[in-house]
C-alpha positions, 0 to 999 in steps of 0.5 A: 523320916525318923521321929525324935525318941519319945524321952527327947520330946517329953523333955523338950515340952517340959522345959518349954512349959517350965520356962512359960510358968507364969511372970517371974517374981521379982525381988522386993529390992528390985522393985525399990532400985532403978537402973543407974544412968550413966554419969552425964558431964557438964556440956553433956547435961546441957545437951540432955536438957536441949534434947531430953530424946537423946540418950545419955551415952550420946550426948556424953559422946557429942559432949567430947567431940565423939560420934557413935554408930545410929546417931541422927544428922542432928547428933553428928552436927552436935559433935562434929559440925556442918559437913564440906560436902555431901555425896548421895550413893544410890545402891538402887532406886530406892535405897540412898545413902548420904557420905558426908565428907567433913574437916580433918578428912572425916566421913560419915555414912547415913543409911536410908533412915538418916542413922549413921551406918559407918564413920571414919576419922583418919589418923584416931 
């Protein structure tokens, strides 16, 4: 087996060593400035104060009737309410998922821990 050239090695290690220097320096208005929020709307804000752990972008989607992917059980009952039916598929013995089947022909899949893995909302 060939080694790499020499010139190609020598290069690589000072990249490497130049990329792990030391902790970056920081501008002093990036110390000053905090990343911007996202807006939160009316029932949004109310959501965020009943459930501080929810993130902003979530519970502006709830707040419009919306759902995302990785949402909780709890978030998709916010946003979409109680499901009619629910179906559990097994992929083996240990891995479950839950198909919540909803009003207006809406399903949502939950993966293992309880997240949304897939959702669909016919006719949007």
């Amino acid at each position: 087996m060939k080694s790499p050239p020499r010139l190609a090695v020598a290069l690589f290690l000072l990249s490497l060593a130049a990329s792990c220097s030391g902790p970056v320096q920081e501008s002093p208005e990036a110390k000053t400035t905090k990343p911007r929020a996202a807006q939160l709307s009316g029932r949004a804000e109310t959501l965020k104060t009943a459930h501080p752990k929810w993130n902003d972008a979530d519970c502006n989607a709830i707040a419009e009737g919306k759902i995302r992917l990785y949402m909780n059980q709890e978030q998709v009952r916010a946003a979409w309410g109680e499901p009619d039916r629910i179906k559990v598929v097994a992929d083996s013995e240990a891995v479950k998922k839950e198909i919540w089947i909803l009003a207006g022909d809406r399903a949502v899949t939950f993966n293992v821990i309880g997240a949304v893995e897939a959702f669909e909302q016919p006719g949007k």
